[in-house]
N, CA, C, O and CB atoms as a CASP TS submission, in Angstrom:
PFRMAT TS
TARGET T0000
AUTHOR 0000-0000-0000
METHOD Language model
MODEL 1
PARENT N/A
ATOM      1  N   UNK     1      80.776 107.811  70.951  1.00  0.00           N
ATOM      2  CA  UNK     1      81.785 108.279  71.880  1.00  0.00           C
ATOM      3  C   UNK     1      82.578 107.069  72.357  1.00  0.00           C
ATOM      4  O   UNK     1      81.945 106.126  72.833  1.00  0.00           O
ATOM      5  CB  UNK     1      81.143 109.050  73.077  1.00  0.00           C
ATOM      6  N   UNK     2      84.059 107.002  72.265  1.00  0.00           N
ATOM      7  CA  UNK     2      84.830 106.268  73.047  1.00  0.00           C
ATOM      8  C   UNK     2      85.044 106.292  74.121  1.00  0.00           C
ATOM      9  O   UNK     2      84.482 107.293  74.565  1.00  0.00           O
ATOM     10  CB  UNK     2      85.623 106.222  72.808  1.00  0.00           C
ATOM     11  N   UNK     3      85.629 105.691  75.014  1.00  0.00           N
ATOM     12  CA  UNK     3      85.798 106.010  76.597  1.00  0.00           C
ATOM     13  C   UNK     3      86.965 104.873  76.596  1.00  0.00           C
ATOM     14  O   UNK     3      86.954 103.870  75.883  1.00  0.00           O
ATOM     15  CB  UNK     3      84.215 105.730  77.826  1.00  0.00           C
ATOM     16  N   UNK     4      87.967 105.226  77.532  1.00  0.00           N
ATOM     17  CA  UNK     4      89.259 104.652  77.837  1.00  0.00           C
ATOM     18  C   UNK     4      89.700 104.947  79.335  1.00  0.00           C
ATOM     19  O   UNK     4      90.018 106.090  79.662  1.00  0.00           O
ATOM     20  CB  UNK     4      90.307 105.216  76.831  1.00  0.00           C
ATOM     21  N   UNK     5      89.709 104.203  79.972  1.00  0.00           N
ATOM     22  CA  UNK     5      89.721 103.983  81.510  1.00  0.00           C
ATOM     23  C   UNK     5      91.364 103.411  81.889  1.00  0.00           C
ATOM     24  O   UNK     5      91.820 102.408  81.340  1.00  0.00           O
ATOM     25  CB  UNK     5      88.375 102.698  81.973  1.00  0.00           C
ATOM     26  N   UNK     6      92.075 104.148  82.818  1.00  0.00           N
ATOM     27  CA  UNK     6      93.364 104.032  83.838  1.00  0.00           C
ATOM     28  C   UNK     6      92.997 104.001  85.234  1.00  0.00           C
ATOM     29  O   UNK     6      92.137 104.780  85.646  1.00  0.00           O
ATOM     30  CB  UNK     6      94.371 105.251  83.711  1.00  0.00           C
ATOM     31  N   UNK     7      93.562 103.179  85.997  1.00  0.00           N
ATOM     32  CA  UNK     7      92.550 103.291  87.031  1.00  0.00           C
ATOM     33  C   UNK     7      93.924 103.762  88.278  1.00  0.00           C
ATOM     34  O   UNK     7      95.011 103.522  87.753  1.00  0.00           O
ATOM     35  CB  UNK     7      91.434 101.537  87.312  1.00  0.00           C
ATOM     36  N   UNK     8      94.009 104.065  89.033  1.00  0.00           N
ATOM     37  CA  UNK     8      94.857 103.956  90.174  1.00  0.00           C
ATOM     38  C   UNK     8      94.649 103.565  91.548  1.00  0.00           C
ATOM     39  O   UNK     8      95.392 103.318  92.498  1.00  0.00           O
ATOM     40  CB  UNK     8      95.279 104.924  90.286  1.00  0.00           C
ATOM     41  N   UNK     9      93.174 103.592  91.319  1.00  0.00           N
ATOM     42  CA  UNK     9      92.778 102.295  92.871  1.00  0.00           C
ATOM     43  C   UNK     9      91.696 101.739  92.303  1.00  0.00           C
ATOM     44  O   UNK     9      90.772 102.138  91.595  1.00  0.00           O
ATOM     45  CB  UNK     9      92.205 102.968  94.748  1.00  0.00           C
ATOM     46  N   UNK    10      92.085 100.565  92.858  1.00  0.00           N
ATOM     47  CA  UNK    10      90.597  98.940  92.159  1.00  0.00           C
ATOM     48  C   UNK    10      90.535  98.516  93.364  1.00  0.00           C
ATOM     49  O   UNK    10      91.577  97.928  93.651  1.00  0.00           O
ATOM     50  CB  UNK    10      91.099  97.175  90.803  1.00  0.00           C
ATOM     51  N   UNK    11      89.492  98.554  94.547  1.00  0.00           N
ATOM     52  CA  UNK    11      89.164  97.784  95.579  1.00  0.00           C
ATOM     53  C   UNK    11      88.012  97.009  95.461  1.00  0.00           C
ATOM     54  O   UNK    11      86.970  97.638  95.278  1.00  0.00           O
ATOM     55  CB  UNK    11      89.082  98.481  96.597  1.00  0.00           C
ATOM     56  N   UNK    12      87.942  95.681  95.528  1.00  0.00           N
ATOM     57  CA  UNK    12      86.453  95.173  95.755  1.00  0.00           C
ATOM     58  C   UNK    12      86.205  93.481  96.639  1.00  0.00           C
ATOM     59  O   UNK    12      86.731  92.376  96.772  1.00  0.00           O
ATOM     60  CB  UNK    12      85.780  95.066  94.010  1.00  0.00           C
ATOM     61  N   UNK    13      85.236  94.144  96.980  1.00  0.00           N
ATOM     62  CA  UNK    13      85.087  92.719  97.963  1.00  0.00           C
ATOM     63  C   UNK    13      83.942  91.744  97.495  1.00  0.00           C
ATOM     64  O   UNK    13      83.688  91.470  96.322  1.00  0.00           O
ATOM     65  CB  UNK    13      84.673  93.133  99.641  1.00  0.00           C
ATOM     66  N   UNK    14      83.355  91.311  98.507  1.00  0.00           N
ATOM     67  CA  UNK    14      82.732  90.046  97.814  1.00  0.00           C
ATOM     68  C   UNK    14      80.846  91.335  97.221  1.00  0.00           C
ATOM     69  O   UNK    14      80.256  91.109  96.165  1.00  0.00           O
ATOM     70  CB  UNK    14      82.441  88.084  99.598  1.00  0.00           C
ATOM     71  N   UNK    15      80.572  92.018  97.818  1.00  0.00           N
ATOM     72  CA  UNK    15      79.498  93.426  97.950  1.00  0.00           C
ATOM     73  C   UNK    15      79.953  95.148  97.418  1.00  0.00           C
ATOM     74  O   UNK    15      79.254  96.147  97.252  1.00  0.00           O
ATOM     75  CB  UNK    15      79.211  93.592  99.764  1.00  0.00           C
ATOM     76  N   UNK    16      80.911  94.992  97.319  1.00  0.00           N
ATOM     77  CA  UNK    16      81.108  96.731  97.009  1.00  0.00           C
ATOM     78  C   UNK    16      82.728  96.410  96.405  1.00  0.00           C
ATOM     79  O   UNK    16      83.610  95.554  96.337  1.00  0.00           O
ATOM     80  CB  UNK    16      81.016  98.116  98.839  1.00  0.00           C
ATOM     81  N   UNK    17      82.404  97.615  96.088  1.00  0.00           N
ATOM     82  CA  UNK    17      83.462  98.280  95.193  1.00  0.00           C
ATOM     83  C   UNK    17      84.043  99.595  94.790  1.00  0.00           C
ATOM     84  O   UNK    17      83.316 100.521  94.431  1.00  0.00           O
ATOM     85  CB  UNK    17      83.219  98.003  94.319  1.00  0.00           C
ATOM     86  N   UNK    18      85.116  99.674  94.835  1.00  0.00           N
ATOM     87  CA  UNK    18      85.513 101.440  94.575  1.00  0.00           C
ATOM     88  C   UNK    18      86.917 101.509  93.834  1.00  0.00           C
ATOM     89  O   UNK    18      88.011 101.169  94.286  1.00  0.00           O
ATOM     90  CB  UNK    18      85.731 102.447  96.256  1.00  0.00           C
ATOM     91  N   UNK    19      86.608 102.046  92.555  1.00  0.00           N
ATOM     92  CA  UNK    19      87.685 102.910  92.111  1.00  0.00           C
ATOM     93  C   UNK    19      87.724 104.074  91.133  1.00  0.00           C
ATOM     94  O   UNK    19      86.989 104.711  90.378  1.00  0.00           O
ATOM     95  CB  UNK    19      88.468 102.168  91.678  1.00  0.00           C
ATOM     96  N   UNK    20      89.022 104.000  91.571  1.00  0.00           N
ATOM     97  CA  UNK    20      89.038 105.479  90.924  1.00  0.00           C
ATOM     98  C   UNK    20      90.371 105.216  89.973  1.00  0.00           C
ATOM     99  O   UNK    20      91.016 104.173  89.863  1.00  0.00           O
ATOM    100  CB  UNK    20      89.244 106.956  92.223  1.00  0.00           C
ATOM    101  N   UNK    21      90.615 106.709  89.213  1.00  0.00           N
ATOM    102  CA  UNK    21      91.027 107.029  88.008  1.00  0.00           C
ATOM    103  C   UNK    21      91.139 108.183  86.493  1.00  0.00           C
ATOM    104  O   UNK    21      90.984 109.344  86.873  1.00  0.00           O
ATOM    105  CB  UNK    21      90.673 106.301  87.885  1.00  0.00           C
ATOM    106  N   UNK    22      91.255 108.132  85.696  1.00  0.00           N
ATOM    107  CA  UNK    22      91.456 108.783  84.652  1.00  0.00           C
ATOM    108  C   UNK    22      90.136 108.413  83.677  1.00  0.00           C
ATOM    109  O   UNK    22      89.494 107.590  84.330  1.00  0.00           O
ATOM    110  CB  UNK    22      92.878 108.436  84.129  1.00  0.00           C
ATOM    111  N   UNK    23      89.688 108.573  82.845  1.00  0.00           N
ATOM    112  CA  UNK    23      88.634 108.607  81.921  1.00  0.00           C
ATOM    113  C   UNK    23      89.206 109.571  80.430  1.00  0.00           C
ATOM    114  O   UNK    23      89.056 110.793  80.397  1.00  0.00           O
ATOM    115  CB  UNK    23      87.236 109.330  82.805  1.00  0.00           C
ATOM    116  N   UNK    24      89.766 108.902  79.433  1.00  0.00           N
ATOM    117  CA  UNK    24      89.627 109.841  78.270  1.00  0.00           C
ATOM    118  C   UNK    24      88.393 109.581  77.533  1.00  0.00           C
ATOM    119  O   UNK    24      87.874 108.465  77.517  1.00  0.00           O
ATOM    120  CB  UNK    24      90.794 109.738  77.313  1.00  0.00           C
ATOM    121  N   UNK    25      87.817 110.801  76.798  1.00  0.00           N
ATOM    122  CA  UNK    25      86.790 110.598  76.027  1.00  0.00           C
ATOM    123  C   UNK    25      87.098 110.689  74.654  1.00  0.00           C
ATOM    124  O   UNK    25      88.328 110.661  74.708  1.00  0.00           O
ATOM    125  CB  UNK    25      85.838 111.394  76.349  1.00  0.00           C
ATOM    126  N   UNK    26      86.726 110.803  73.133  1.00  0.00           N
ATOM    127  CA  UNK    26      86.621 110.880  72.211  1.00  0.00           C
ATOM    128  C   UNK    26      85.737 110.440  71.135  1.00  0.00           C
ATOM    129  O   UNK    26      85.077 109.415  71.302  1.00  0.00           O
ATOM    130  CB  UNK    26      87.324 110.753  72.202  1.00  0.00           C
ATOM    131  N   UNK    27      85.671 110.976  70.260  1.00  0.00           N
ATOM    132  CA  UNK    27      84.973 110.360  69.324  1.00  0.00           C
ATOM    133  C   UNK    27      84.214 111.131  67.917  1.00  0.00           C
ATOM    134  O   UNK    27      84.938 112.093  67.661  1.00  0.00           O
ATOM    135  CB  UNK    27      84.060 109.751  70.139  1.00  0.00           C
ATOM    136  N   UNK    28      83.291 111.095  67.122  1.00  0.00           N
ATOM    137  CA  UNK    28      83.576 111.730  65.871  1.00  0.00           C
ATOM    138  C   UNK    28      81.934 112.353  65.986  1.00  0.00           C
ATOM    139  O   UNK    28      80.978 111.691  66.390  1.00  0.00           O
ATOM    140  CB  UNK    28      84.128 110.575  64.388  1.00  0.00           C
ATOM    141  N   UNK    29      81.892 113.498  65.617  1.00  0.00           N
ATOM    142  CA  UNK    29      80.739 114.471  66.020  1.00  0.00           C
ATOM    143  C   UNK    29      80.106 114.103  64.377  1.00  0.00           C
ATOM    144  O   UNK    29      80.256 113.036  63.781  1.00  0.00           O
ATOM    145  CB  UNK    29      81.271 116.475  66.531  1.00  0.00           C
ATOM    146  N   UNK    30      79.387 115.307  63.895  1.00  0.00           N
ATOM    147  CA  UNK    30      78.769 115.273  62.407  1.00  0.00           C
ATOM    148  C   UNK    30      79.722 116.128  61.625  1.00  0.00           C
ATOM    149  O   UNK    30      79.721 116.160  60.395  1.00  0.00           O
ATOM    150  CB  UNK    30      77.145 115.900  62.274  1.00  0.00           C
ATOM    151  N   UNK    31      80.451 116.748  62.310  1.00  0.00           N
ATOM    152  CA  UNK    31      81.070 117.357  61.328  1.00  0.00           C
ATOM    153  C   UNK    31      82.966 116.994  61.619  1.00  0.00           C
ATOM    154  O   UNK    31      83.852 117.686  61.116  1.00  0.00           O
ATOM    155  CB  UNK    31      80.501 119.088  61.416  1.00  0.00           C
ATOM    156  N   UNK    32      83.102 116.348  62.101  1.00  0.00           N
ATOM    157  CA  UNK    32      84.411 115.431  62.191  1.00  0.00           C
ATOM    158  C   UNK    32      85.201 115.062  63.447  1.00  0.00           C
ATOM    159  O   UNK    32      84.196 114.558  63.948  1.00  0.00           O
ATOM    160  CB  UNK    32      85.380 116.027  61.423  1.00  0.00           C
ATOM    161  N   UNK    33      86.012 114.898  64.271  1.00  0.00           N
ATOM    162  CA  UNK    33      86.125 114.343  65.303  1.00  0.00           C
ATOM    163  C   UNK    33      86.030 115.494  66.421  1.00  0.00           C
ATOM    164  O   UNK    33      86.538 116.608  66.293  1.00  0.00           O
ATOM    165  CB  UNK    33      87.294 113.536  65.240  1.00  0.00           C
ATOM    166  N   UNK    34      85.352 115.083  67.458  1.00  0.00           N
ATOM    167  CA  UNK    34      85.776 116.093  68.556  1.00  0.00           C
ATOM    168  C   UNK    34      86.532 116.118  69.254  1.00  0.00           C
ATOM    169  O   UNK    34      87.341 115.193  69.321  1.00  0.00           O
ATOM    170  CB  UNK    34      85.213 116.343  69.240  1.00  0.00           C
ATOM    171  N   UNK    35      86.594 117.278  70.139  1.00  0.00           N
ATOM    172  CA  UNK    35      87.502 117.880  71.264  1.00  0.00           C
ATOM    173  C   UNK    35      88.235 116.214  72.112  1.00  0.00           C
ATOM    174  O   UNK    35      87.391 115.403  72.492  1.00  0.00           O
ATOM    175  CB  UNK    35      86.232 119.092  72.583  1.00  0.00           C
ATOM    176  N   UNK    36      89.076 116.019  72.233  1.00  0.00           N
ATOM    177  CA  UNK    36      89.698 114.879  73.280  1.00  0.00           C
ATOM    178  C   UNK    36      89.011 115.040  74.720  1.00  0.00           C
ATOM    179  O   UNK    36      89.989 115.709  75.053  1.00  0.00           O
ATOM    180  CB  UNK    36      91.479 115.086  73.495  1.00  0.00           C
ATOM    181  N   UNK    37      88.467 115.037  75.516  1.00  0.00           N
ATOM    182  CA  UNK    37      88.568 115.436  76.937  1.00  0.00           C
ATOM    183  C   UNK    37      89.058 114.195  77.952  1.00  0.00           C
ATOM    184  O   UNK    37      89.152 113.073  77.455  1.00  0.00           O
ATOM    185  CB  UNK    37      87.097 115.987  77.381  1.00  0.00           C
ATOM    186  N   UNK    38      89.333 114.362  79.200  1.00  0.00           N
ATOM    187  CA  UNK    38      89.506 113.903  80.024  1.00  0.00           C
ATOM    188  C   UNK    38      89.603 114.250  81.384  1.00  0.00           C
ATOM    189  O   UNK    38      90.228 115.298  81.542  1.00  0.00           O
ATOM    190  CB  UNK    38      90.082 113.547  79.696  1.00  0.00           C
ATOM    191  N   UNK    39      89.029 113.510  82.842  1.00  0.00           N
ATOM    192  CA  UNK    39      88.703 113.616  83.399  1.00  0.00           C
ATOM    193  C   UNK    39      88.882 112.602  84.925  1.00  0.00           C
ATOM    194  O   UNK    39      88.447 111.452  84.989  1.00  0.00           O
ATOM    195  CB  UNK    39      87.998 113.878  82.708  1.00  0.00           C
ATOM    196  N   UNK    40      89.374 113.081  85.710  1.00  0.00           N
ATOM    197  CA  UNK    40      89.505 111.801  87.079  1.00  0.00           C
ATOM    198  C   UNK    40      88.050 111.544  87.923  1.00  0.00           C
ATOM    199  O   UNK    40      87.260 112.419  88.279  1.00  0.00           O
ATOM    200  CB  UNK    40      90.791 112.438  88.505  1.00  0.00           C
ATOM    201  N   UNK    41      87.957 110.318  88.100  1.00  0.00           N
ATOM    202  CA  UNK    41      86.689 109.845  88.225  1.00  0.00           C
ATOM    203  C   UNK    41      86.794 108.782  89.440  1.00  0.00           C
ATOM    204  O   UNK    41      87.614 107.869  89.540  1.00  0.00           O
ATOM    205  CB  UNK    41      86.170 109.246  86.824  1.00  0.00           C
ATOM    206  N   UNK    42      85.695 109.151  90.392  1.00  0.00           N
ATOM    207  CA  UNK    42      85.569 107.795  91.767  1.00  0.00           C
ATOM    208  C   UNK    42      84.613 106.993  91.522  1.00  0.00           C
ATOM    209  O   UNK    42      83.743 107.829  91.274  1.00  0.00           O
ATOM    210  CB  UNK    42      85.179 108.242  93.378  1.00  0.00           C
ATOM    211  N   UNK    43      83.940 105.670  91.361  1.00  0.00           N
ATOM    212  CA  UNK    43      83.000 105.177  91.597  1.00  0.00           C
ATOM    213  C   UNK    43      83.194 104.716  92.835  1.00  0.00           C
ATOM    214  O   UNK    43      84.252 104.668  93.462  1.00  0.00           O
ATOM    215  CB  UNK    43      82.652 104.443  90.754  1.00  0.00           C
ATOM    216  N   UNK    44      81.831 104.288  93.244  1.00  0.00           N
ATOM    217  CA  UNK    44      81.618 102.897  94.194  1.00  0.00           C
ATOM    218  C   UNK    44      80.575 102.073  93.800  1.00  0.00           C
ATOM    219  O   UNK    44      79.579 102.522  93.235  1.00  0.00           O
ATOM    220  CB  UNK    44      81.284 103.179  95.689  1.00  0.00           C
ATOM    221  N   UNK    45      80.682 101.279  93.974  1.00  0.00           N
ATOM    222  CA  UNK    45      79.036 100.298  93.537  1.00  0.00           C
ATOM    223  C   UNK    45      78.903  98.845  94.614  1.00  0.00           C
ATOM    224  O   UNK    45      79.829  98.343  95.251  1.00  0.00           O
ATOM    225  CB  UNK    45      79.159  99.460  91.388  1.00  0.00           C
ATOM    226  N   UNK    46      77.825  98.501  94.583  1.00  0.00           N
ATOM    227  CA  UNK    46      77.177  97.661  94.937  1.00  0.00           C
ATOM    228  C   UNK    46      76.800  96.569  94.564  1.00  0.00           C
ATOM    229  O   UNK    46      76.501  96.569  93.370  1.00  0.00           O
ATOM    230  CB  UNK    46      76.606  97.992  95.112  1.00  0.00           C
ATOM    231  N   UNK    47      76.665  95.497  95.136  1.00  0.00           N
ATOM    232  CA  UNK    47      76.207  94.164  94.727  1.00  0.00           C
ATOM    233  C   UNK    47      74.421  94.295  95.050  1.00  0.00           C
ATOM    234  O   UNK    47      73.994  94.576  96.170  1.00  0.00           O
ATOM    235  CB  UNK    47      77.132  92.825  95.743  1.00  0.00           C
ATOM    236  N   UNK    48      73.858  94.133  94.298  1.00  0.00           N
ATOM    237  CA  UNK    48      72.054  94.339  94.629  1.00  0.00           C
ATOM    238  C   UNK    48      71.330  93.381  93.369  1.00  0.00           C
ATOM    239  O   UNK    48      71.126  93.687  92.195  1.00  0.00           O
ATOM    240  CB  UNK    48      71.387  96.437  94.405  1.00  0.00           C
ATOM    241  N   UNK    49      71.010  92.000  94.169  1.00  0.00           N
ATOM    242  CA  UNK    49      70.198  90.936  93.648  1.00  0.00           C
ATOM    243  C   UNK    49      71.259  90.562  92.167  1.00  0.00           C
ATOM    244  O   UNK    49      70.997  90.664  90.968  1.00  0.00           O
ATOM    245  CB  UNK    49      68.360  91.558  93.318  1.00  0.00           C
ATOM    246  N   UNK    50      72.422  90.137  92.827  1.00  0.00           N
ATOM    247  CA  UNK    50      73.336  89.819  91.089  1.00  0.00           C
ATOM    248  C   UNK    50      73.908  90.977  90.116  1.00  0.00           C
ATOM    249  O   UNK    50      74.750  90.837  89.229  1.00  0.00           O
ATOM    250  CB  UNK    50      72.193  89.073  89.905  1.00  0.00           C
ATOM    251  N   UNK    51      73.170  92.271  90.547  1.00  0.00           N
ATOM    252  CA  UNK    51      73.871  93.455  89.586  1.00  0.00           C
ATOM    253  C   UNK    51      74.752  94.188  90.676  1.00  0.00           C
ATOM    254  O   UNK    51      74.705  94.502  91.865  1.00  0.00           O
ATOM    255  CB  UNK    51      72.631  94.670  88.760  1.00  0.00           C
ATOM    256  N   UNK    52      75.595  94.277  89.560  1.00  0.00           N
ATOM    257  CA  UNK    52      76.365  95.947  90.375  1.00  0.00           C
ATOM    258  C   UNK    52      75.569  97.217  90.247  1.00  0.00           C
ATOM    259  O   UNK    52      75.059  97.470  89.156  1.00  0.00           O
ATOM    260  CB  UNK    52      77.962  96.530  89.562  1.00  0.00           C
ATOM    261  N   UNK    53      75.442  97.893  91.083  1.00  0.00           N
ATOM    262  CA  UNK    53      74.923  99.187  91.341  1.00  0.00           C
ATOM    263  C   UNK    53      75.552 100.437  91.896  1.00  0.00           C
ATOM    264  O   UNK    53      75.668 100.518  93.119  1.00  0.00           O
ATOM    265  CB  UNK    53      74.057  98.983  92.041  1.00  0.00           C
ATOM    266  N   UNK    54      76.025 101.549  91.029  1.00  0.00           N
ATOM    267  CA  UNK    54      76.789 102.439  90.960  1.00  0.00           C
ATOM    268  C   UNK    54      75.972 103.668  92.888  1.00  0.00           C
ATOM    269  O   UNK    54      75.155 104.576  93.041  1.00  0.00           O
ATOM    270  CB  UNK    54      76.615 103.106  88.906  1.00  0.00           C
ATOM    271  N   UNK    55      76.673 103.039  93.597  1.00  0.00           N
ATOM    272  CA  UNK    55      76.170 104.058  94.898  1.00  0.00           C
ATOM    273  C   UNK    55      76.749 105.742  94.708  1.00  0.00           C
ATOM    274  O   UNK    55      75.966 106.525  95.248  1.00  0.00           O
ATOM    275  CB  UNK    55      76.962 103.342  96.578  1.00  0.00           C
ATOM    276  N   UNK    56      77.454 106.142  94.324  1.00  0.00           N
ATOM    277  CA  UNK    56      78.296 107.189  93.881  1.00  0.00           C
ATOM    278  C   UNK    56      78.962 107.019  92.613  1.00  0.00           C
ATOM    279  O   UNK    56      78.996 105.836  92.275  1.00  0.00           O
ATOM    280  CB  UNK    56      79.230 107.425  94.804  1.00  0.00           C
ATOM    281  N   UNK    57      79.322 107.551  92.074  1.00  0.00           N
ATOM    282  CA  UNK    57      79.719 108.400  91.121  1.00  0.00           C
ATOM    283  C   UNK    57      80.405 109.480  90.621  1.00  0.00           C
ATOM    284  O   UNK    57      79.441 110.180  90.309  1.00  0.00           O
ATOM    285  CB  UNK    57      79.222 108.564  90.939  1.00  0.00           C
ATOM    286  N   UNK    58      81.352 110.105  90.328  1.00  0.00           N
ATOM    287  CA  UNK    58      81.429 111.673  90.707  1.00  0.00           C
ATOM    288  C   UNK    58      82.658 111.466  89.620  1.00  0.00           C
ATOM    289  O   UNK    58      83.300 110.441  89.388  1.00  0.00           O
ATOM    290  CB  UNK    58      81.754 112.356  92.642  1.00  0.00           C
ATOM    291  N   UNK    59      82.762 112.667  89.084  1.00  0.00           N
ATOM    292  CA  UNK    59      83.916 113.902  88.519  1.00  0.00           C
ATOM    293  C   UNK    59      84.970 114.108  89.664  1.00  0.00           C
ATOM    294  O   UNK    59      84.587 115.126  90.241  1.00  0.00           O
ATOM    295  CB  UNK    59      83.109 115.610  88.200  1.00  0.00           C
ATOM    296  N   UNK    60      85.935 113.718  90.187  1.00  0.00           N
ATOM    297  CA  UNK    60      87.217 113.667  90.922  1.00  0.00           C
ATOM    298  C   UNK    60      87.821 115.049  90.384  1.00  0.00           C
ATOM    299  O   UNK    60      88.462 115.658  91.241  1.00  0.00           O
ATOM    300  CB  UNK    60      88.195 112.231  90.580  1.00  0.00           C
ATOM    301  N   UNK    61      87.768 115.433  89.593  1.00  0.00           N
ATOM    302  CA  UNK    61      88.889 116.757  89.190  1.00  0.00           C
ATOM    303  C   UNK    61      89.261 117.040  87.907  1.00  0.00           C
ATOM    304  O   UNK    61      88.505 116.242  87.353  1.00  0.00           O
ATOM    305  CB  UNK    61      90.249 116.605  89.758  1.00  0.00           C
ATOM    306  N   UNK    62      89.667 117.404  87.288  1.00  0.00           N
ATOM    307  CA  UNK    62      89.992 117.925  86.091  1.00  0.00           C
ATOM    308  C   UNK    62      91.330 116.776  86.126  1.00  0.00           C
ATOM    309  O   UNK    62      91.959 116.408  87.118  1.00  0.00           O
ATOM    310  CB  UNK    62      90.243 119.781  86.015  1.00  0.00           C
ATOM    311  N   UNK    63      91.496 116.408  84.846  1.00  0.00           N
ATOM    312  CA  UNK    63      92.528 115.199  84.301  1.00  0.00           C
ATOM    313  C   UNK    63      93.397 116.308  82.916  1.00  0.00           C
ATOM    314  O   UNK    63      92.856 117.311  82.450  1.00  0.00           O
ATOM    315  CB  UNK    63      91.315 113.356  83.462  1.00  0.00           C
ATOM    316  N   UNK    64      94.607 115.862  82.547  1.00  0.00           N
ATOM    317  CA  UNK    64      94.950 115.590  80.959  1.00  0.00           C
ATOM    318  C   UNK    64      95.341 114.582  80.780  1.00  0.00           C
ATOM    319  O   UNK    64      95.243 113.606  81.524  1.00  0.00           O
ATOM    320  CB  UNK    64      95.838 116.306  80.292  1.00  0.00           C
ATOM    321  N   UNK    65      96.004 114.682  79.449  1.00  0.00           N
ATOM    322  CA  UNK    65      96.477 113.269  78.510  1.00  0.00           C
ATOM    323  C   UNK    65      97.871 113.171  79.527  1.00  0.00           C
ATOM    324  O   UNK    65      98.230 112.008  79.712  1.00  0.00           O
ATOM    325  CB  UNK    65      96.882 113.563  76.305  1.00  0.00           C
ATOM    326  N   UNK    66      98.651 114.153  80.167  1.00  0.00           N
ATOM    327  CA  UNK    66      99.900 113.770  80.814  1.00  0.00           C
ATOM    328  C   UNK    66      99.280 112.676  81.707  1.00  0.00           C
ATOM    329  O   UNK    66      99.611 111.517  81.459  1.00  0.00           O
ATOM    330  CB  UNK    66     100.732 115.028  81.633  1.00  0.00           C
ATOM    331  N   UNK    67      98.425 112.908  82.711  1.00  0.00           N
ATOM    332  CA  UNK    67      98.035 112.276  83.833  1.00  0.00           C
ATOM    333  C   UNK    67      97.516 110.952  83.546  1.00  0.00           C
ATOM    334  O   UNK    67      97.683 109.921  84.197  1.00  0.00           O
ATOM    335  CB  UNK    67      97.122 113.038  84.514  1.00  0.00           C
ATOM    336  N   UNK    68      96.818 111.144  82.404  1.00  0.00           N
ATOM    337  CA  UNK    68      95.997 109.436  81.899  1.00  0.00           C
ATOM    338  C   UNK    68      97.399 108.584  81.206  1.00  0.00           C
ATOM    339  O   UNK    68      97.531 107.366  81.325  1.00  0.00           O
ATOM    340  CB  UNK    68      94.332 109.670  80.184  1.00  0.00           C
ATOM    341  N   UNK    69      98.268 109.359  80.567  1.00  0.00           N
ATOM    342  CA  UNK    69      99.480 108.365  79.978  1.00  0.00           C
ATOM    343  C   UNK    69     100.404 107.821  81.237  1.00  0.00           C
ATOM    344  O   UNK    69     101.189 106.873  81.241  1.00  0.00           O
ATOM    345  CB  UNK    69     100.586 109.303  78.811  1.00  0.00           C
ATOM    346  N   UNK    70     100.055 108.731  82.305  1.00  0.00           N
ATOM    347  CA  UNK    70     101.245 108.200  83.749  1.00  0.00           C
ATOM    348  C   UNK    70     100.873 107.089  84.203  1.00  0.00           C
ATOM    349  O   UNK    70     101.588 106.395  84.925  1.00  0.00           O
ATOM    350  CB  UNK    70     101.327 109.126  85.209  1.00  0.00           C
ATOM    351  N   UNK    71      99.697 106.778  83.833  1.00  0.00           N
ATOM    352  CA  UNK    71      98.878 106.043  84.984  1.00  0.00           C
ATOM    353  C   UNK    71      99.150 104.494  84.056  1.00  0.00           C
ATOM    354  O   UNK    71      98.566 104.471  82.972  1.00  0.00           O
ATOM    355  CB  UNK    71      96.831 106.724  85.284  1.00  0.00           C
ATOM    356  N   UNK    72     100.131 103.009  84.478  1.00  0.00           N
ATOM    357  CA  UNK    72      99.931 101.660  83.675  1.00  0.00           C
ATOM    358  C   UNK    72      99.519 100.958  84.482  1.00  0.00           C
ATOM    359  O   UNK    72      99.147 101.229  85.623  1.00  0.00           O
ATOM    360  CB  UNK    72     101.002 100.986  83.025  1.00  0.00           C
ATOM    361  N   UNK    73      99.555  99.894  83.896  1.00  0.00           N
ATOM    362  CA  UNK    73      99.339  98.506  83.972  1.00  0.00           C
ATOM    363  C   UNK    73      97.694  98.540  84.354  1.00  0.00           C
ATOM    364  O   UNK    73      97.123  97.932  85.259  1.00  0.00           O
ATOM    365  CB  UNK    73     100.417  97.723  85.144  1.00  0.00           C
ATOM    366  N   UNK    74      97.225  99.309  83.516  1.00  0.00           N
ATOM    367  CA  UNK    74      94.989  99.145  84.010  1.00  0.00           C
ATOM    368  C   UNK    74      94.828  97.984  83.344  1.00  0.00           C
ATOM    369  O   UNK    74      93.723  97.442  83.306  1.00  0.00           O
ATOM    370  CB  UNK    74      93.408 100.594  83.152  1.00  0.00           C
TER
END
């Protein structure tokens, strides 16, 4: 599976972090490529002992290809 990320907010400080955005998926099943999907997406994460750590997560809303092509400069 591919994954291709647009983002429309990137906040982060020296401990946390949050953004959000577009997500297309794709990629080639067993019997030949699948469905395109896409999807708007929030993280936040955390700084914990040197790693980032995803505190949330979530599905933001239903996306298409109009909304992920609007979105530049990621």
């Amino acid at each position: 599976m591919d994954f291709a990320f647009r983002f429309t907010e990137r906040l982060a400080g020296t401990d946390r972090a949050s953004e959000r955005g577009v997500v297309r998926m794709a990629g080639e099943g067993p019997r030949g490529p699948l469905p395109v999907r896409y999807g708007a997406f929030h993280t936040v994460a955390r700084l914990d002992g040197g790693r980032w750590r995803l505190g949330l997560d979530y599905e933001a809303g239903p996306a298409d290809e109009a909304a992920f092509e609007a979105i530049t400069g990621s």
